[in-house]
C-alpha positions as CSV (number, residue, x, y, z in Angstrom):
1,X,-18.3,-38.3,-31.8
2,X,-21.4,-35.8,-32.5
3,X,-20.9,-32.0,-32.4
4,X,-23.1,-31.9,-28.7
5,X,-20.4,-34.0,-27.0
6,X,-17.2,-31.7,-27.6
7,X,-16.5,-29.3,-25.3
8,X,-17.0,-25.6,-26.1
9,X,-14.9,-22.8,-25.6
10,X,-16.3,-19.5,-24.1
11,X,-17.3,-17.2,-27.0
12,X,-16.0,-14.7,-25.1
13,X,-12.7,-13.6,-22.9
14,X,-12.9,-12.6,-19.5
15,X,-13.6,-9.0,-19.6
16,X,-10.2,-8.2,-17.7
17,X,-8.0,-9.5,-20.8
18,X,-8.4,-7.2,-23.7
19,X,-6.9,-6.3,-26.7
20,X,-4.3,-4.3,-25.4
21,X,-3.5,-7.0,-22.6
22,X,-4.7,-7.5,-18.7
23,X,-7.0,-4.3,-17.4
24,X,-6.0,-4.5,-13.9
25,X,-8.8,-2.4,-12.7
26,X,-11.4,-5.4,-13.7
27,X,-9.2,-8.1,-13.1
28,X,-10.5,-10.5,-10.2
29,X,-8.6,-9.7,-6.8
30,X,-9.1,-13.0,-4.9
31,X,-5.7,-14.8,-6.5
32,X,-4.0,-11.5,-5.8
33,X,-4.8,-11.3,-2.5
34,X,-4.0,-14.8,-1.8
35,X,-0.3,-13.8,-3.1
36,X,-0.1,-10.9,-0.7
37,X,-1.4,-13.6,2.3
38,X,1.6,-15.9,1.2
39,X,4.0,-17.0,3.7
40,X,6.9,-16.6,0.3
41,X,8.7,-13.3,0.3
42,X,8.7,-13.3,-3.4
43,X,4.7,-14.4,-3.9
44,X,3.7,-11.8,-1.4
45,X,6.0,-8.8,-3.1
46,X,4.3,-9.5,-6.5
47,X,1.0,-9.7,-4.3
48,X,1.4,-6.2,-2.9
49,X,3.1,-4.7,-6.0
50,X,-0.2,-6.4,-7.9
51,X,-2.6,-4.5,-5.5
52,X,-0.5,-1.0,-5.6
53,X,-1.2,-1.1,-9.6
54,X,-5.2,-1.8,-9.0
55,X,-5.1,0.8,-6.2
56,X,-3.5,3.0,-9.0
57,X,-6.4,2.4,-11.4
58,X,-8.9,3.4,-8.9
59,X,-9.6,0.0,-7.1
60,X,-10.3,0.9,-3.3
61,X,-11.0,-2.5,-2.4
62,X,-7.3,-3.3,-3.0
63,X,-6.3,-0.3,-0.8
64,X,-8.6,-1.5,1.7
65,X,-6.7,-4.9,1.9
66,X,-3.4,-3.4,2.1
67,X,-4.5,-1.2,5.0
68,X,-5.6,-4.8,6.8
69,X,-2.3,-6.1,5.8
70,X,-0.4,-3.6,8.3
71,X,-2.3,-5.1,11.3
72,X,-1.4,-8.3,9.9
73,X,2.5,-8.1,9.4
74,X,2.7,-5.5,12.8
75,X,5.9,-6.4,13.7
76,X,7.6,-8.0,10.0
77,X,8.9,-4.8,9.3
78,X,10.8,-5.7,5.5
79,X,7.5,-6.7,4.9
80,X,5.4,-3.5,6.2
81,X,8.0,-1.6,3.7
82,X,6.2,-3.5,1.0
83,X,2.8,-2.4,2.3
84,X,4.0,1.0,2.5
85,X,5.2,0.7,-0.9
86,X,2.4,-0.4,-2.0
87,X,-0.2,2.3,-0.1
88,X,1.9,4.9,-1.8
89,X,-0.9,4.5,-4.5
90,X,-4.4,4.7,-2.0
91,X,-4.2,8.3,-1.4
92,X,-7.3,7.9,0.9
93,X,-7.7,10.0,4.3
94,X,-8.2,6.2,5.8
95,X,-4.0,5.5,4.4
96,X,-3.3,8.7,6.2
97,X,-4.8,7.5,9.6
98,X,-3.2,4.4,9.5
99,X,0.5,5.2,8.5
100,X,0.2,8.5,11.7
101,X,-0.9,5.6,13.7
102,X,2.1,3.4,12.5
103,X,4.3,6.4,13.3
104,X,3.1,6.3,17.1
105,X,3.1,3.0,17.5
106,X,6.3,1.8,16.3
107,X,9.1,3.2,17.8
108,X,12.3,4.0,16.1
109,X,15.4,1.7,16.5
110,X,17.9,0.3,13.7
111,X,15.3,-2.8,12.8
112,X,11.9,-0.5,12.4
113,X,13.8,3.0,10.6
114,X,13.4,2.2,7.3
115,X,10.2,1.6,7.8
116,X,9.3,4.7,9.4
117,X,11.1,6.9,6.9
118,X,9.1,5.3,4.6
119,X,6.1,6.1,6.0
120,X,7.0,9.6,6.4
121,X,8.1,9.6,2.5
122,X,4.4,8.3,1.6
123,X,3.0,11.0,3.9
124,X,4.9,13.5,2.0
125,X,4.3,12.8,-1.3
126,X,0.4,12.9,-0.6
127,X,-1.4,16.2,-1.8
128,X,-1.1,18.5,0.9
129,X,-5.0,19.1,1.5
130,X,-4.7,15.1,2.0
131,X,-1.8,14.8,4.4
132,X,-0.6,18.3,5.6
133,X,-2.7,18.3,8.8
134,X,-1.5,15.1,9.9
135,X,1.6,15.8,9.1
136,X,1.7,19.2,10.8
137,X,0.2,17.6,14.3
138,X,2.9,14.6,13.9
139,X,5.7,16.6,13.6
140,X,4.5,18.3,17.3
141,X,3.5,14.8,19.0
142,X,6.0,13.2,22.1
143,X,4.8,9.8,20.7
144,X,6.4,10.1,17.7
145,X,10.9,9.6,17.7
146,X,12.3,13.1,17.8
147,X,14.4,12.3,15.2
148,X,11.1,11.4,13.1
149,X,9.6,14.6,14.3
150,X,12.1,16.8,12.8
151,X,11.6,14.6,9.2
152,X,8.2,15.8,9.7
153,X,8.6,19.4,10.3
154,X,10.6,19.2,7.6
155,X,7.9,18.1,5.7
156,X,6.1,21.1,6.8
157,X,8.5,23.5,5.4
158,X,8.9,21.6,2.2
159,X,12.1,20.9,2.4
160,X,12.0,17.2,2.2
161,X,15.4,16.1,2.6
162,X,17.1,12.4,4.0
């Protein structure tokens, strides 16, 4: 067999592998996403947990997909945890509208709570210049659970406490 007819190897890695292991801000985000579309519990947990540690390292498209993936699971609430979860990493003004707009639109019952207190965790946890508006004008809005309301004032007065 003649040196032309055996297959070569790249000379080089892909630049997301390096020496020190996977750089998850340059790794390719289309298998990750398809794990955070699964229908599997467990694939789309390691998908949303994958796109919380590229949001981490600065990756806004990842954020961008999570943000798509609470219109997509609107009423799977386990799973919206997980997105919430995961968000926790996208301080962005954009997470901020869509989590107040979660808090409106879901109301509060024993199936959607630990979602919501969730959300109101993330919201809390953001930098106040970031969150601290929204937080203040949720805490006052009649759309919002009363008992959620009162989390939020809460908030307000830093005294963050379940």
């Amino acid at each position: 067999m003649s040196q032309s007819n055996i297959p070569r190897m790249p000379s080089a890695f892909p630049p997301w592998l390096t020496d020190q292991g996977v750089d998850i801000s340059l790794y390719p985000i289309q298998d990750v996403c398809r794990q955070a579309l699964s229908s599997n519990d467990r694939e789309f947990q390691s998908g949303c947990s994958l796109l919380k540690s590229m949001c981490g390292t600065g990756r806004v498209d990842a954020g961008v997909f999570l943000l798509g993936l609470i219109w997509r699971h609107s009423n799977e609430y386990s799973r919206l945890v997980l997105i919430v979860n995961a968000l926790e990493s996208f301080e962005r003004p954009e997470t901020v509208k869509a989590l107040a707009s979660e808090l409106r639109r879901v109301k509060g019952s024993s199936l959607t709570r630990r979602y919501l207190r969730r959300i109101i965790e993330v919201l809390g946890r953001f930098p106040s210049e970031l969150a601290g508006e929204t937080i203040e004008q949720l805490s006052m809005d009649p759309t919002v659970g009363a008992k959620f309301r009162e989390h939020l004032k809460e908030l307000t007065g830093n005294n963050f406490e379940w």
